[in-house]
N, C-alpha and C positions, 0 to 999 in steps of 0.2 A: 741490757738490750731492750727497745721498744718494743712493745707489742703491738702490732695493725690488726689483731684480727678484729677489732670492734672497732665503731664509729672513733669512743674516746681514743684509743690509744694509733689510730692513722692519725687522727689532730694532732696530738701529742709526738708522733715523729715527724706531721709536716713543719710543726713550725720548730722545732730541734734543728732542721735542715734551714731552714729562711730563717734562723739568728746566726747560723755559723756561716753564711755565704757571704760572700765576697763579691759585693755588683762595684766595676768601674763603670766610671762614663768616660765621656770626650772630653780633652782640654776644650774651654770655652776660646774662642777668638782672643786675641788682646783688642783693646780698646772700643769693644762692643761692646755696650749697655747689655747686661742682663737682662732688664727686664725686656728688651726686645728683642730676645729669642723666644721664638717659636717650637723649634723642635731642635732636640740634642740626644743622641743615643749614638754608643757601641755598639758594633755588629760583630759578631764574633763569627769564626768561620763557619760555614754552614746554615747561618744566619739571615734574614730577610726584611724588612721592613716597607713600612707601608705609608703615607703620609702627600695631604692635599695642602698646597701650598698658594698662598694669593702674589697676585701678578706686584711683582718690586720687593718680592722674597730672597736672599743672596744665603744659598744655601754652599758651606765649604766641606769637600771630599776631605778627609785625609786618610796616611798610611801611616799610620803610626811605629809600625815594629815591621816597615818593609816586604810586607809579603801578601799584604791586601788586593783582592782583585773585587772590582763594585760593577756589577752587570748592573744598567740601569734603563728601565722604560718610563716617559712620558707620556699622560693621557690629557687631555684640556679635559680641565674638571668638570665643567656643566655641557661637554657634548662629548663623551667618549670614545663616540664612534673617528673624532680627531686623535692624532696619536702621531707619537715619536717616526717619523718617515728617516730609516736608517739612509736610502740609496739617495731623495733629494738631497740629505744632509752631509755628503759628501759631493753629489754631483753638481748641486746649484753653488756652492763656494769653490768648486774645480779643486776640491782638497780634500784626501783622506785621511789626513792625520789629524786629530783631534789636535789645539793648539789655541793659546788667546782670539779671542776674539770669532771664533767660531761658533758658529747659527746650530742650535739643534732644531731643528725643520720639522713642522705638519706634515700629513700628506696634504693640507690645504696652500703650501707655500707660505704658512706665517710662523712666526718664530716663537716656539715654547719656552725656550732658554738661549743664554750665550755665555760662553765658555769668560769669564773676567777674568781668570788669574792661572798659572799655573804652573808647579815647580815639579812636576814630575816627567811630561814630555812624554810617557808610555802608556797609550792606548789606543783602543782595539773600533776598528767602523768597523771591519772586513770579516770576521769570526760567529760573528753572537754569542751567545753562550754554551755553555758547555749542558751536558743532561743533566747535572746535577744544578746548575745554574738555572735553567729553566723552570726545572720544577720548584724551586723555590719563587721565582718568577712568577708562577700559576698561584703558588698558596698566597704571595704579595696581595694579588691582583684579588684573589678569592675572598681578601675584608674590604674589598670596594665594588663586590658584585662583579666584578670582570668573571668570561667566562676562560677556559685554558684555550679558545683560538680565539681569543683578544691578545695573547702573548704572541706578538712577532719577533722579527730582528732587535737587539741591545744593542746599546756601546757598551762597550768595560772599560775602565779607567784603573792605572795603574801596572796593567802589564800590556806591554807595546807589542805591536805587532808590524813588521815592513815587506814590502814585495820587492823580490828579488828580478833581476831581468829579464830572467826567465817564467817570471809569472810565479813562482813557489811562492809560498808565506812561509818566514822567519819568524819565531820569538822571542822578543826579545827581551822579557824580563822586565822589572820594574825599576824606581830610581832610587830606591833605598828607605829608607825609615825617616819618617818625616816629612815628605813627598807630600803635595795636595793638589787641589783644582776648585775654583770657585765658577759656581751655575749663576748670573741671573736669572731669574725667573720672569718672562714678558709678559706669558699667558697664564691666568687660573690654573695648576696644572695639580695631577694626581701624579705620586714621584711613585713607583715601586723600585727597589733595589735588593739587588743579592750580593752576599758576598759568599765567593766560590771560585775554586782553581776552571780558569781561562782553557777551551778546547785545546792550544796547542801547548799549552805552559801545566806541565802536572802540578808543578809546587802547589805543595797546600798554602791556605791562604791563611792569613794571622787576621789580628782583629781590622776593623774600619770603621772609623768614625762619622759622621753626619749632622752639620751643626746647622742650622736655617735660623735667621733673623730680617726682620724688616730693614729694609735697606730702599724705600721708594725715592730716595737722591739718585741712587743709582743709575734709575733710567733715565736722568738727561744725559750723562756721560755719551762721549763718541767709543765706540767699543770697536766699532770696524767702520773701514769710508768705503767698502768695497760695494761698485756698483750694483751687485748682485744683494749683498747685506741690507743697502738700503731700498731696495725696491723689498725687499723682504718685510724689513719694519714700516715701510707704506701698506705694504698687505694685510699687517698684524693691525695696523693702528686703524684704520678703515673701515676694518670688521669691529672691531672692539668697539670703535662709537656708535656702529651702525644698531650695537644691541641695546637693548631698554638697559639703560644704565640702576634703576631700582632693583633688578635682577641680578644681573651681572658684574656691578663694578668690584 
């Protein structure tokens, strides 16, 4: 057995422990260049990450073993006081179900990200996170200087939630192993993400993946022709050239 009680022998058991571990990461995308990823890490339950992302970033959710819940806040990286607006982001597209082609909204009306891809179909506007979600939320935010009321409303992705006629929320679970959803990213943005069991959904949650690569083709695509969409990306793009471009691009 190791001895810790001296400097030498806690060295001698940390690194005993970091050769016999076991780190996975994320499958990488197919047919994404390597070298143009940016950020790739496993979240494992209880887990948090933290991560600034430039505008034409196509970063992909996935659920790898089915049980992943990913509370996620967006801040515009070089003005923070901009941030993930949960109630525009459902009221200005007349839609609460997260789903292709869907705006994640400022509270300035311009658009942070938009939903390009997704094969899971279960997530959450209506909820936020859960306590345990949150506080992981605050430690996110705490390697970016955020303070714990810069954490407002999430979305979580992966476990669904629906309103019944009567106004109740139902849970509805996730879409199984394998499940994903891809972000573009419009604006400079600070991601923080938790993964943790959803307020109405106990299941614990398994690991979550987070892969981001450069993807600035991306943003000529049409993502959404909805009136509302594109007066959105006129707001974003407006602002964006308005700033001294040496700064901000």
């Amino acid at each position: 057995m190791t001895r810790t009680a001296d400097t030498s022998g806690a060295r001698a058991h940390a690194r005993s422990q970091a050769a016999a571990a076991s780190v996975s990461g994320p499958e990488l995308p197919a047919g994404v260049d390597a070298a143009g990823i940016t950020f790739a890490q496993r979240i494992p339950a209880g887990g948090y990450e933290n991560v600034v992302l430039a505008r034409g970033t196509r970063v992909r959710l996935s659920d790898p073993f089915g049980s992943a819940c990913a509370h996620l806040l967006l801040f515009r990286a070089e003005s923070p006081w901009e941030r993930l607006n949960v109630a525009d982001t459902v009221k200005v597209p007349w839609q609460a179900y997260l789903g292709i082609g869907h705006p994640l909204l400022s509270d300035q009306g311009r658009i942070l990200a938009t939903i390009v891809a997704d094969s899971s179909a279960h997530h959450d506007t209506l909820c936020g996170p859960s306590a345990a979600g949150r506080f992981q939320l605050r430690m996110a935010g705490a390697k970016q200087g955020l303070e714990p009321r810069d954490i407002g409303p999430s979305v979580s992705f992966f476990r669904g939630v629906r309103v019944e006629s009567d106004g109740g929320l139902t849970a509805t679970g996730g879409a199984g192993a394998g499940a994903g959803a891809d972000l573009l990213v419009q604006l400079p943005v600070t991601l923080l993400i938790a993964n943790a069991a959803h307020p109405l959904d106990p299941t614990p949650p398994t690991d979550l993946d987070v892969v981001a690569w450069s993807a600035p083709a991306d943003l000529g695509a049409a993502h959404n022709t909805d009136p509302e969409y594109l007066r959105a990306v006129e707001n974003t793009e407006r602002d964006r050239h308005a700033r001294t471009p040496e700064v901000f691009a």
